[in-house]
Steps between C-alpha positions, in 0.01 A plus 500: 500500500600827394610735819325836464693802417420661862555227728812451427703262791611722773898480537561287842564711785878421608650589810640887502853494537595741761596871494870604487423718777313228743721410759654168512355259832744402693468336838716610833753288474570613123505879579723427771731281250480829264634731731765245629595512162511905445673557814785215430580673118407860594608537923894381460592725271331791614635449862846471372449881312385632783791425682705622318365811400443531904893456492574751256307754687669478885845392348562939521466428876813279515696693240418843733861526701713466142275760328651811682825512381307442156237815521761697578269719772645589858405253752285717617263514231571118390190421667309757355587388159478136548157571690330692167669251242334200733192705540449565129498146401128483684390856312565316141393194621180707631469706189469177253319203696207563255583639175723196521183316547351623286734436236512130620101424454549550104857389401459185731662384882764295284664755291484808723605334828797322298569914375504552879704280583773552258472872537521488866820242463684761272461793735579337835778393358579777348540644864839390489625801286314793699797755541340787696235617711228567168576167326381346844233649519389462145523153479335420824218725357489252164557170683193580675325636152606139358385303795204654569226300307695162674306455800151644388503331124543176732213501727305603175573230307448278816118627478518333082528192642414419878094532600484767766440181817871408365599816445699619872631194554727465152605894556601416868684251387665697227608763744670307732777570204556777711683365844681232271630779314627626811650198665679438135621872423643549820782258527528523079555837531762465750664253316494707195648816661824262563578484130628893529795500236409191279494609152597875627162530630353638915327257633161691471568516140490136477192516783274649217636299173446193654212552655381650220557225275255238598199735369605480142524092518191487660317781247579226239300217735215767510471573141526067437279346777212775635220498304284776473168325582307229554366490099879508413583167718581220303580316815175459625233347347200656284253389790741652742568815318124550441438446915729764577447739231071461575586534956697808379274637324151483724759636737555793326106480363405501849746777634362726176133416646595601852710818458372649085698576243894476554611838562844528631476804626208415746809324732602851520220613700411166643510498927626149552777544238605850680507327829715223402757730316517737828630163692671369210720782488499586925638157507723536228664799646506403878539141432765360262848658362348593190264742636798656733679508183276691291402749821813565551570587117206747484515637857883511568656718173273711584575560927869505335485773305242747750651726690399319815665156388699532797198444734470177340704173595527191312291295737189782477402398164481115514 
């Protein structure tokens, strides 16, 4: 029997394959595998940079007694000098946190912290040839410009690929870089400073070469093993790329919900992000050598050269 023109068979109704943007299913024990995964490729490496770039900044500290004869300044004023040189590493670091940022959410976390890196490297070491009181203080003032997107371009490209709950544990654990930079620059330093002469070469000279170097080796690790994000991981699976691309993104769906339209300029303005700054930087002047250093590289040039710098003792302005 002839079918008739308008009841033509109906095509069988298959199953819909899924979106590309529906989150893959993964049970507990396989998001937990994930991030095992992420942290044992990404954590390493990262933990190792910040080390050393924590190296390269306090290794100025050690070098500090062999500097005078270097700067060429009265004793008198050495600390005054060595004080506003310190100090301005924290104003360029300051002054490019987020244009550096910036620059790193569109050229990519690979590329731009591997240009850190490498730029960073080049300019601590180049501390070696500083001849005078203005060539210290410039390049403190650039190794801080080079290093400042380090620590803030990390924690941001933490937030690519760790779901907020997993979030303050992996950066805790990345920071504790910080006293295992100490325990190792301490006694490498030292032992550095003993090679005064090799080569014709001060000890501090060789202070900041080598402990300069490592940055470079490790910009080249940066550039060949992070990867940008999750969609770029060839390591993990496509089910375990699409689970933590699709938690990532209801986070950030759900944030957007919460809190409007992104606006960068609202954290500006924003009460909980004022109060934490006001402690963030009360402790970081009262609490650690850092803050001391930059205090006294603001405050003290500037009780030196008053007229009533003679009221003023060392011990008044730490």
């Amino acid at each position: 029997m002839d079918t008739p023109t308008g009841s033509a068979a109906q095509p069988s109704s298959a199953p819909q394959s899924p979106s590309p943007t529906t989150p893959e299913i993964l049970t507990s024990a396989e998001q937990r595998a994930v991030l095992t995964r992420v942290t044992a490729r990404l954590i390493p490496l990262l933990f190792f940079c910040y080390i050393i770039a924590y190296i390269d900044r306090i290794n100025v500290g050690f070098a500090k007694l062999h500097l005078r004869e270097v700067l060429g300044v009265d004793p008198g004023v050495f600390s005054s000098v060595y004080g506003m040189g310190a100090g301005l590493f924290f104003i360029g670091y300051f002054l490019f946190e987020v244009p550096s940022n910036v620059i790193l959410t569109r050229v990519g976390a690979r590329r731009w912290i591997c240009r850190i890196m490498a730029t960073w490297s080049v300019i601590s070491a180049g501390m070696a040839f500083v001849t005078g009181e203005t060539s210290f203080i410039v390049m403190r003032f650039l190794l801080g410009v080079a290093e400042a997107g380090f620590f803030p371009g990390m924690i941001l490209y933490l937030t690519y690929w760790y779901p907020a709950p997993y979030r303050a544990r992996v950066i805790a654990g990345f920071m504790l870089g910080i006293p295992v930079s100490i325990a190792i620059g301490a006694p490498l330093s030292t032992t550095i400073l003993g090679l005064d002469g090799l080569l014709g070469l001060k000890g501090w000279q060789w202070l900041f070469i080598i402990e300069g170097a490592p940055a470079v080796v490790l910009s080249a690790a940066v550039l060949c093993f992070m990867t940008d994000r999750p969609a770029h991981a060839k390591w993990l699976t496509a089910a375990e790329r699409g689970w933590l691309e699709g938690a990532l993104r209801d986070e950030r769906e759900a944030i957007n919900a919460a809190h409007g339209t992104y606006n960068p300029f609202r954290a500006l303005i924003e009460p909980r992000v004022l109060v934490l700054s006001f402690l963030s930087l009360y402790r970081g002047s009262n609490g650690n050598s850092e803050g001391r250093r930059l205090r006294a590289g603001i405050v003290r040039p500037i009780i030196d050269w008053s007229d009533s710098s003679r009221m003023f003792s060392e011990d008044s302005i730490r």
